[in-house]
DSSP file (Angstrom, degrees, kcal/mol; ACC not computed):
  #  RESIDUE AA STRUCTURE BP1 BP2  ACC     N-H-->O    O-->H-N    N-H-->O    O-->H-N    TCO  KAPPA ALPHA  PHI   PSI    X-CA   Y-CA   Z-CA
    1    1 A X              0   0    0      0, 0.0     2,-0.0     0, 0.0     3,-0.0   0.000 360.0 360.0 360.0 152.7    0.0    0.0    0.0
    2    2 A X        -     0   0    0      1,-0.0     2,-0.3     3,-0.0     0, 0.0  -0.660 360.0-120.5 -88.8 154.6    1.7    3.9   -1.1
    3    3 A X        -     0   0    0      3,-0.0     2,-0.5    -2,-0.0    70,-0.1  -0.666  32.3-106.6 -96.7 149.8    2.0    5.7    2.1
    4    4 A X        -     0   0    0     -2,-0.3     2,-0.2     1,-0.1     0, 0.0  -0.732  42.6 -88.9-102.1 137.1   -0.1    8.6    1.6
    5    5 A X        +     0   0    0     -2,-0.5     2,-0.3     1,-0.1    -1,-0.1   0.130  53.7 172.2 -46.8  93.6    2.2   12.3    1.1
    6    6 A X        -     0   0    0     -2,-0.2     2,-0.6    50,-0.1    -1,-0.1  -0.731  22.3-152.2 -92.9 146.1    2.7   13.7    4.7
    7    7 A X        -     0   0    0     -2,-0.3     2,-0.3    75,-0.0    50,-0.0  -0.987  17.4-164.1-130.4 116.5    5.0   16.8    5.1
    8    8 A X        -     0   0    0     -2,-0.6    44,-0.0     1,-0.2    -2,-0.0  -0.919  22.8-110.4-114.4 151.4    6.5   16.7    8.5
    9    9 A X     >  -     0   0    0     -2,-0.3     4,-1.6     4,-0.0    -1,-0.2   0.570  26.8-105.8 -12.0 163.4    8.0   19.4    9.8
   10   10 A X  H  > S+     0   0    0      2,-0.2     4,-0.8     3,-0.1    -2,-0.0   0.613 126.9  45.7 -97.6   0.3   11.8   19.7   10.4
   11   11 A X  H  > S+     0   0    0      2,-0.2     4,-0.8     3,-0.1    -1,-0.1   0.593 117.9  43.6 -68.7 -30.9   10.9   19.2   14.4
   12   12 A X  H >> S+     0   0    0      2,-0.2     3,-2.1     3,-0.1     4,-1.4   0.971 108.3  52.6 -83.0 -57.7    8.8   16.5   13.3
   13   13 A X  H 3X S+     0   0    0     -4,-1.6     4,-1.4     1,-0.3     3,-0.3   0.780 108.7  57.9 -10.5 -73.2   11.6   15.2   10.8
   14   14 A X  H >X S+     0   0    0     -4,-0.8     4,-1.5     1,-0.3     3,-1.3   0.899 111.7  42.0 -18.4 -69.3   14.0   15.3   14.3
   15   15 A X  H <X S+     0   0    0     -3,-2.1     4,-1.5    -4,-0.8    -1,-0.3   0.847 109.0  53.0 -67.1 -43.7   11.6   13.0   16.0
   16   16 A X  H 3X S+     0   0    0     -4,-1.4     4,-2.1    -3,-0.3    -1,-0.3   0.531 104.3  57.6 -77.5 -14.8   10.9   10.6   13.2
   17   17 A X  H <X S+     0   0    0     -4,-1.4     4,-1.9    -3,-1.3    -2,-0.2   0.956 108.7  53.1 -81.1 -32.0   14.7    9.9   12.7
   18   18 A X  H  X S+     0   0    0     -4,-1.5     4,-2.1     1,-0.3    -2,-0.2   0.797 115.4  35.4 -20.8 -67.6   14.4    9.0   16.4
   19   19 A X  H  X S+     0   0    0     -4,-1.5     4,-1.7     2,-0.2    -1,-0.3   0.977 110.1  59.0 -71.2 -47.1   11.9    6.8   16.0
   20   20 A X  H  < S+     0   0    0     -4,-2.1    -2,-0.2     1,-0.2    -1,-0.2   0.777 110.3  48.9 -49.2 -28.1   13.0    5.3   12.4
   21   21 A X  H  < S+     0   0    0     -4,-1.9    -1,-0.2     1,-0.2    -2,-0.2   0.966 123.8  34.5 -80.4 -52.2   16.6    4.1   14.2
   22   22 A X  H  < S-     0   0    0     -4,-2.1    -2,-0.2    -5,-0.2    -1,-0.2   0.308  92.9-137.5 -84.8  14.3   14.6    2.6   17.0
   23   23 A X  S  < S-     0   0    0     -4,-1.7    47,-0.1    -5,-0.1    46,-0.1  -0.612  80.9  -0.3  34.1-177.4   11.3    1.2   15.6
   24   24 A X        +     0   0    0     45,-0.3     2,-0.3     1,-0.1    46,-0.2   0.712  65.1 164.0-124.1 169.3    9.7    2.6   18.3
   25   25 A X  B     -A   69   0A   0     44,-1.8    44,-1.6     4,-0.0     2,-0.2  -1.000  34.2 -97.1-174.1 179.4    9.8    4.5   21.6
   26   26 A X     >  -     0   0    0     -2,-0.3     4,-2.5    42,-0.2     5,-0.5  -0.474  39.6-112.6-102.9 170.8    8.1    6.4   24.2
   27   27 A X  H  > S+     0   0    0     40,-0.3     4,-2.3     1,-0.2     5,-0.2   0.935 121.6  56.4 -70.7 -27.7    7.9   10.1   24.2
   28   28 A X  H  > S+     0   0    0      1,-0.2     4,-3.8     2,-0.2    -1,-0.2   0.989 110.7  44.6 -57.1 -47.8   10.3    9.9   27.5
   29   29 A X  H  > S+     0   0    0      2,-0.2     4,-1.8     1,-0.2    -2,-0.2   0.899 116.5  48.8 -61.9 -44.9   12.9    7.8   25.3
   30   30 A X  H  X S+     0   0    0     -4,-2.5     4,-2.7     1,-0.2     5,-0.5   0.987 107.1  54.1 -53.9 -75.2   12.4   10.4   22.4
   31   31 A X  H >X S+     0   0    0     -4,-2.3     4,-1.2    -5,-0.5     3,-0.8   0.915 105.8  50.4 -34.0 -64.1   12.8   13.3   24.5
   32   32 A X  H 3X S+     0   0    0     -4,-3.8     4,-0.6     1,-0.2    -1,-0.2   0.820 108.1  55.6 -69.7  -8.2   16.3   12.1   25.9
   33   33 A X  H >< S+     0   0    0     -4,-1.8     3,-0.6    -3,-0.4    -1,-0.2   0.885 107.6  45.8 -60.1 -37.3   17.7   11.5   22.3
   34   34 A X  H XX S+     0   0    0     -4,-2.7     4,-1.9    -3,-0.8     3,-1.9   0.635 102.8  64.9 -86.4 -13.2   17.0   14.8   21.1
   35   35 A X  H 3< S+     0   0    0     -4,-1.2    -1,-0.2    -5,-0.5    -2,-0.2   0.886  92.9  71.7 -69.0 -24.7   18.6   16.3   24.5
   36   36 A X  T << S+     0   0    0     -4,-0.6    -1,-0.2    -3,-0.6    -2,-0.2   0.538 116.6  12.4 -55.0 -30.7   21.6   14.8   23.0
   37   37 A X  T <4 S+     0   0    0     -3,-1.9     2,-0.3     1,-0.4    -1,-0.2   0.499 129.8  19.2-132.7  -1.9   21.9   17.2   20.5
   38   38 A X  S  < S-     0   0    0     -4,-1.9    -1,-0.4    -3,-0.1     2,-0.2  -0.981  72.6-103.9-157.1 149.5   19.5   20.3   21.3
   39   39 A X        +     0   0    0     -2,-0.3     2,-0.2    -3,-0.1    -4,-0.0  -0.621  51.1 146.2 -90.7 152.2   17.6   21.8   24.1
   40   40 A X        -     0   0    0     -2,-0.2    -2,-0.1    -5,-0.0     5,-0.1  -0.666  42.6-109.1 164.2 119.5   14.1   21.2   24.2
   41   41 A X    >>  -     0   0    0     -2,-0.2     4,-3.4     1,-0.1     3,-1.4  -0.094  24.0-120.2 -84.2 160.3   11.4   20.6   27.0
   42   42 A X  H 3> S+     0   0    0      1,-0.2     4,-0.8     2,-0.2   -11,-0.1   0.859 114.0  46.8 -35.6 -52.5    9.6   17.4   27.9
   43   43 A X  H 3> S+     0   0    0      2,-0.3     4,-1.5     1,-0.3    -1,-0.2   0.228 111.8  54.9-104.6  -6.0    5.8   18.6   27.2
   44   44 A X  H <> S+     0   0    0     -3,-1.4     4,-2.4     2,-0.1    -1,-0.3   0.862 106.8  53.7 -92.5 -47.0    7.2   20.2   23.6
   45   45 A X  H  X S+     0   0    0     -4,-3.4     4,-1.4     1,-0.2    -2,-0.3   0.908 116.7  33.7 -47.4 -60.9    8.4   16.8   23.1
   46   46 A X  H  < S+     0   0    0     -4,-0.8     4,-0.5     2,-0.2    -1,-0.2   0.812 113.2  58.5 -38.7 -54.4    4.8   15.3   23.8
   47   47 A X  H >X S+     0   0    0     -4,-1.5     4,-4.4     1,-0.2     3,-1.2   0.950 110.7  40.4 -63.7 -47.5    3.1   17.9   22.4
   48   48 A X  H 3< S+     0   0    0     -4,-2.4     4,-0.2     2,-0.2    -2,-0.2   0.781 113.0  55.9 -27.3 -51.2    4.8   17.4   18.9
   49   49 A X  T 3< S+     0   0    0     -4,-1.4    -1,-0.2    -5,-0.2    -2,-0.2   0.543 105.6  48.7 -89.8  -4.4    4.6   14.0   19.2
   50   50 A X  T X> S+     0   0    0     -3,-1.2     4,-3.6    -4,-0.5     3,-1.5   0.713 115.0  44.7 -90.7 -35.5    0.6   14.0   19.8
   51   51 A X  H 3X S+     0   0    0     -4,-4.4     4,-1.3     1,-0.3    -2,-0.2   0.810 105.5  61.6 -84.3   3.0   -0.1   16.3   16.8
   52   52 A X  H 34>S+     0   0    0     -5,-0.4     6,-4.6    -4,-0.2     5,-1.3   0.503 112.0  41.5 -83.8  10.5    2.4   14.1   14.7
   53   53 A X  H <45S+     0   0    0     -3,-1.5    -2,-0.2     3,-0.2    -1,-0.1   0.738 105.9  57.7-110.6 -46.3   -0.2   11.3   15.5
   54   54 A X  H  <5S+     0   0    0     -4,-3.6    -2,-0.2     1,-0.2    -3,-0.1   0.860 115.8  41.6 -43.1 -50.5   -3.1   13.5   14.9
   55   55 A X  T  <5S-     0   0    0     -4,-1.3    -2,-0.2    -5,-0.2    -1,-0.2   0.843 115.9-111.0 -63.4 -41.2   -1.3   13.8   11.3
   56   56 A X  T   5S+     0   0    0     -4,-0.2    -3,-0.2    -5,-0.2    -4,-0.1   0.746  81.3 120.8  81.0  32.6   -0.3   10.4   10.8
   57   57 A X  S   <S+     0   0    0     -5,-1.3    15,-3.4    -6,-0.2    16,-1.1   0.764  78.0  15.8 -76.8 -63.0    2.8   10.6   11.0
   58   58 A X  E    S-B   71   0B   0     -6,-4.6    13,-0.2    13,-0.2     2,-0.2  -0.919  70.5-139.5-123.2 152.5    3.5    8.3   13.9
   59   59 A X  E     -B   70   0B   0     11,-1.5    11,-2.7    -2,-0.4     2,-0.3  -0.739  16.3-142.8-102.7 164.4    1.0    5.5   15.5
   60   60 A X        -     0   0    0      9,-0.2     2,-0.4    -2,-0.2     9,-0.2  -0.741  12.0-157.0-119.7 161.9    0.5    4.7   19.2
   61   61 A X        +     0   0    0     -2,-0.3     3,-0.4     3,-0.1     7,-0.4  -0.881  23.4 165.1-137.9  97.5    0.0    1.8   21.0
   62   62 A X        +     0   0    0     -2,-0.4     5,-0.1     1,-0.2     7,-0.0  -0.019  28.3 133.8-155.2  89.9   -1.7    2.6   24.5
   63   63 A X  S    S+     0   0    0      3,-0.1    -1,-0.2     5,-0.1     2,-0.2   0.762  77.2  17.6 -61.2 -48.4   -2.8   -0.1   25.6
   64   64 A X  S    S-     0   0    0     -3,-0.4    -3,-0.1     2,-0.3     0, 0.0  -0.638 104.2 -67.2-127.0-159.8   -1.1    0.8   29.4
   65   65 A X  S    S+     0   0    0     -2,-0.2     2,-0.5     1,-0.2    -1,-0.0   0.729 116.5  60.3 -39.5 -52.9    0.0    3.8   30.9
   66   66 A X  S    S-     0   0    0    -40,-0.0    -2,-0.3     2,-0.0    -1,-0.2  -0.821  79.8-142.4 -98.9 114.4    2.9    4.6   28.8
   67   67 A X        -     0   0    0     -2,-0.5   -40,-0.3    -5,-0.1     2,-0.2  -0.215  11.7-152.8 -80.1 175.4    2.1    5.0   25.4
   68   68 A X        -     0   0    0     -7,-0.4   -42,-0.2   -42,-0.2     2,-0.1  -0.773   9.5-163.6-133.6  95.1    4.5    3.6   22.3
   69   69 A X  B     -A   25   0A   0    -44,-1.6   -44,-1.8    -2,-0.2   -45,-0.3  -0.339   9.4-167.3-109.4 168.8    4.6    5.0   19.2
   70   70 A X  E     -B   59   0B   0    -11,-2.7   -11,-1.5   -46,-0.2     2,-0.6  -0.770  40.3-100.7-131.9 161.3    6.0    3.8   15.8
   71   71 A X  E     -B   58   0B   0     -2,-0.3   -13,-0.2   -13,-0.2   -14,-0.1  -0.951  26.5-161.4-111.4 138.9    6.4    5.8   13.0
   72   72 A X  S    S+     0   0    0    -15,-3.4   -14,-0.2    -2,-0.6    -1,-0.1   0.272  79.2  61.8-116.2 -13.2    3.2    5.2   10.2
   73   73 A X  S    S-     0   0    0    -16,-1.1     2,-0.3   -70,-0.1    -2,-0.1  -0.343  87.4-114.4-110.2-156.3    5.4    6.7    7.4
   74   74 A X        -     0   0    0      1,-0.1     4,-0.4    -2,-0.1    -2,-0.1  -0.792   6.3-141.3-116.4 152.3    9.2    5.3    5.7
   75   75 A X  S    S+     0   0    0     -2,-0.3     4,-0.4     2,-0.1    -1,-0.1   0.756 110.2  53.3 -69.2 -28.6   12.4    6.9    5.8
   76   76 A X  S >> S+     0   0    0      1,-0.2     4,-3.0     2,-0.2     3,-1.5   0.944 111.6  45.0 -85.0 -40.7   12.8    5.7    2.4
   77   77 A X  H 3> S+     0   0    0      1,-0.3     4,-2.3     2,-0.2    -1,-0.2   0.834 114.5  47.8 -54.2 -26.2    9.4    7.3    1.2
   78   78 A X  H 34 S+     0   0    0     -4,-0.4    -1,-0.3     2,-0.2    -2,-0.2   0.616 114.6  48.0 -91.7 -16.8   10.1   10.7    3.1
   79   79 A X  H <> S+     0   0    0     -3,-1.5     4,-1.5    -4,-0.4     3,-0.4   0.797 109.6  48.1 -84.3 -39.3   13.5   10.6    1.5
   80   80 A X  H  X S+     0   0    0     -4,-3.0     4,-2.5     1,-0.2    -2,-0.2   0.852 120.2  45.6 -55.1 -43.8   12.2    9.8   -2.2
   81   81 A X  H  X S+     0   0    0     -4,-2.3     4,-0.6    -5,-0.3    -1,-0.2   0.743 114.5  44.4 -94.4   3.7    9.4   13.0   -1.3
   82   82 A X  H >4 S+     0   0    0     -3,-0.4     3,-2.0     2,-0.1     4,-0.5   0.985 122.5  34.9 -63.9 -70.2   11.9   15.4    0.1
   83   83 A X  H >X S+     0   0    0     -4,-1.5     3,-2.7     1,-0.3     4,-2.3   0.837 117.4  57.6 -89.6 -64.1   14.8   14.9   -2.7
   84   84 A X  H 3X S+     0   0    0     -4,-2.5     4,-2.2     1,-0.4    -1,-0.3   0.779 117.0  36.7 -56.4 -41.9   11.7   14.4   -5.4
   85   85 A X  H <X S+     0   0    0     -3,-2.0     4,-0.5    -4,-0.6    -1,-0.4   0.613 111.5  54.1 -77.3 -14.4   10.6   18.0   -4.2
   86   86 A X  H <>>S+     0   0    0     -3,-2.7     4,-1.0    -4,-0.5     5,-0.7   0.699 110.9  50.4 -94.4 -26.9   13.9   19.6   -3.7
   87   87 A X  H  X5S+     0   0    0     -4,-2.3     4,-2.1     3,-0.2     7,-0.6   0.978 118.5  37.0 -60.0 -64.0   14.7   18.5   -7.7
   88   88 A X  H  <5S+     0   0    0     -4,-2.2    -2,-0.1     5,-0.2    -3,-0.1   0.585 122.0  46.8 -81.8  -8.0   11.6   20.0   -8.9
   89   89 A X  H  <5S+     0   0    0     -4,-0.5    -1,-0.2    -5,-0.1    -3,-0.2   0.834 130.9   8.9 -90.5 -49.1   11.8   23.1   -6.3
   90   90 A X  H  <5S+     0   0    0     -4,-1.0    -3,-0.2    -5,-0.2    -2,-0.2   0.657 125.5  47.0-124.5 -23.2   15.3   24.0   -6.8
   91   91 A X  S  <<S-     0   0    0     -4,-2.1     3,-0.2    -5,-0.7     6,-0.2   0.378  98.0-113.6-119.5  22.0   17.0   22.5   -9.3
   92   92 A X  S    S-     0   0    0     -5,-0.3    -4,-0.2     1,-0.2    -3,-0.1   0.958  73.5 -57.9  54.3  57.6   14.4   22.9  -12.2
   93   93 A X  S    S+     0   0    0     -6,-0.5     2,-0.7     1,-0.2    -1,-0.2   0.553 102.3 131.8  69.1  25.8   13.6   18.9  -12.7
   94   94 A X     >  -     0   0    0     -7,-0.6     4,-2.2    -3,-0.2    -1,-0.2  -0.882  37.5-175.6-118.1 111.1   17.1   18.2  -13.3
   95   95 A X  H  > S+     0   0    0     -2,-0.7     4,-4.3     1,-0.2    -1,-0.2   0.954  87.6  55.9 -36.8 -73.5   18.5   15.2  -11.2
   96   96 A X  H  > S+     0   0    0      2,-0.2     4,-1.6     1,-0.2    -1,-0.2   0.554  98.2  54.5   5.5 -70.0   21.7   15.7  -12.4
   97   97 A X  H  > S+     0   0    0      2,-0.2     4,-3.8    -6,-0.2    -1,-0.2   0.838 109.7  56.4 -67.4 -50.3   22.0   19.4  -11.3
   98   98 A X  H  X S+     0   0    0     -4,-2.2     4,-2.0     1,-0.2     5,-0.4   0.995 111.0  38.2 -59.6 -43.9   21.1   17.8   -7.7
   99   99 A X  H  X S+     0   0    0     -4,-4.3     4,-2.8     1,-0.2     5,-0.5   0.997 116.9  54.4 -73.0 -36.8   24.1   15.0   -7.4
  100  100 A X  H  X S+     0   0    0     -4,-1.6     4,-3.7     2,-0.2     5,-0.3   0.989 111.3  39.7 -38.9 -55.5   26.4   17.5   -9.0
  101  101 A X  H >X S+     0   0    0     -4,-3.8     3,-1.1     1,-0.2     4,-1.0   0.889 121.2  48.1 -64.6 -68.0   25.7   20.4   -6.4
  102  102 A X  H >X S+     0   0    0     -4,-2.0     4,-0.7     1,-0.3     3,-0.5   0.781 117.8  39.9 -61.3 -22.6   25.7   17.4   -3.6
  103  103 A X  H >< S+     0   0    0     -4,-2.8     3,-0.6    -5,-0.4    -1,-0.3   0.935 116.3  52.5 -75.7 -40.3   29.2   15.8   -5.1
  104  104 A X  H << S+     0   0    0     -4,-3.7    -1,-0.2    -3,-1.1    -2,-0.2   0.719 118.3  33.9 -59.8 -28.2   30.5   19.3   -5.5
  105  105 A X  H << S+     0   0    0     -4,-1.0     2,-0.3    -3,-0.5    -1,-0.2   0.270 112.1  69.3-102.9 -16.5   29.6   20.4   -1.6
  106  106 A X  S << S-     0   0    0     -4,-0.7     2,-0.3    -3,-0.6     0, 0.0  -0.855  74.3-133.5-158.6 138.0   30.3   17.1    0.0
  107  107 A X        -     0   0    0     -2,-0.3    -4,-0.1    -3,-0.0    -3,-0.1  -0.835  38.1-154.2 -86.3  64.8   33.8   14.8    0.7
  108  108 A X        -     0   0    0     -2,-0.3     2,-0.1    -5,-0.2     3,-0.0  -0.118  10.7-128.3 -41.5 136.4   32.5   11.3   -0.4
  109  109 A X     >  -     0   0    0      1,-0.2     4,-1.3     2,-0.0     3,-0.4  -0.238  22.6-110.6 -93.0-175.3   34.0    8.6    0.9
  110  110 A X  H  > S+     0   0    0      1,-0.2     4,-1.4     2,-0.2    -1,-0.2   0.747 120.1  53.7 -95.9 -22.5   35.4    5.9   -1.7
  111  111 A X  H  4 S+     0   0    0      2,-0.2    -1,-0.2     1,-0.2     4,-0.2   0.651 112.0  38.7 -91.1  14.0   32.7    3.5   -0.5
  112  112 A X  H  4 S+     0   0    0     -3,-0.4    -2,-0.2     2,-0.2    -1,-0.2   0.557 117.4  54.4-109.6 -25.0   29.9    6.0   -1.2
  113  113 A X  H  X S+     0   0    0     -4,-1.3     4,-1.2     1,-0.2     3,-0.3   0.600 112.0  46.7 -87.5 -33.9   32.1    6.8   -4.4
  114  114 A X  H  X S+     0   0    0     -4,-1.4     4,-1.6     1,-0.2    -1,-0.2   0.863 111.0  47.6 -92.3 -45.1   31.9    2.9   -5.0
  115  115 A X  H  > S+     0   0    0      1,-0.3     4,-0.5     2,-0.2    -1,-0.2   0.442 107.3  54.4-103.0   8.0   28.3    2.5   -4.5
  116  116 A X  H >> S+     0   0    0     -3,-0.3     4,-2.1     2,-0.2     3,-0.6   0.757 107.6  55.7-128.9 -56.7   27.3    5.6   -6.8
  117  117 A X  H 3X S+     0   0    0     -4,-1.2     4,-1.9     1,-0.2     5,-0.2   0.947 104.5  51.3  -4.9 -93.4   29.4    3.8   -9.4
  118  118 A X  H 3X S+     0   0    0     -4,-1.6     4,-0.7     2,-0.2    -1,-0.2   0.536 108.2  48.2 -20.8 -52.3   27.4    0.9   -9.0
  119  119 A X  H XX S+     0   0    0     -3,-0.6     4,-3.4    -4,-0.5     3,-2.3   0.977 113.3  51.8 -47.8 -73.2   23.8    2.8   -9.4
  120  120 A X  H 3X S+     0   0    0     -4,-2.1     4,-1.4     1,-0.3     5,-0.3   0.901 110.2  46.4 -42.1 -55.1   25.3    4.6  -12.6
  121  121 A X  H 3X S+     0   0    0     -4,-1.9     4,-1.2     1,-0.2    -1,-0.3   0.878 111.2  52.4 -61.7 -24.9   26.4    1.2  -14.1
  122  122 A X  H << S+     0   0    0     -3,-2.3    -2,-0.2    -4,-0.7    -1,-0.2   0.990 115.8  43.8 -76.5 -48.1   22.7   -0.5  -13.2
  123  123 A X  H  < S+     0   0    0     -4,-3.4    -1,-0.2     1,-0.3    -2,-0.2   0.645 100.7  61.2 -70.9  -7.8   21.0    2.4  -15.0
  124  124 A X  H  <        0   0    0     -4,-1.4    -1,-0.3    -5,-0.4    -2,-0.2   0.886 360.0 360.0 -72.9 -47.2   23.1    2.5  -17.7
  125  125 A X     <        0   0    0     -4,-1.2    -1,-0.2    -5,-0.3    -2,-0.2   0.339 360.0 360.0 -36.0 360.0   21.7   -1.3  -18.2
């Protein structure tokens, strides 16, 4: 089944990588990840994390006290509709233009170097 187009937020984004490395967690567990790298109060966490549920973003399970949510979208989908909007937003439908500017901007490692190869050769095919 297509997951249907959500645009989360880049607070929600924050939260959803959270979840996407952990298949799920509680808003307490959410909350201390992001203290890791940014300040940011419990009840912002929560609150965030009820309308991202409201959206459909993420699903809950609460069944007992302490609720457990999952995230209801993909990384891979949310990465295909960022990049798919950032092509057509910014680099005027050219694909191309986008890996150039990232290759151009960006240190690539020789195994990112290798696997980019690899793509190129499959599409060539």
């Amino acid at each position: 089944m297509a997951e249907k187009a959500l645009k989360p937020t880049e607070s929600e984004l924050e939260i959803l990588q959270v979840l996407w490395n952990e298949r799920e967690a509680t808003v307490r567990q959410v909350h201390e990840e992001l203290s890791k790298t940014k300040e940011s109060g419990y009840t912002t966490t929560l609150k965030l994390m009820q309308i991202m549920h409201e959206k459909g973003l993420v699903t809950r399970n609460d069944s007992s006290k302490t609720h457990i949510y999952h995230p209801a979208i993909s990384r891979e989908s949310t990465q295909k509709q960022f990049v798919n909007k950032m092509i057509n937003t910014l680099f005027a439908g050219s694909s191309a233009n986008l890996v150039l500017q990232a290759l151009g901007n960006h240190n690539a490692s020789n195994e990112e170097l290798q696997k980019i190869e690899e793509l190129i050769n499959q599409l060539k095919k």
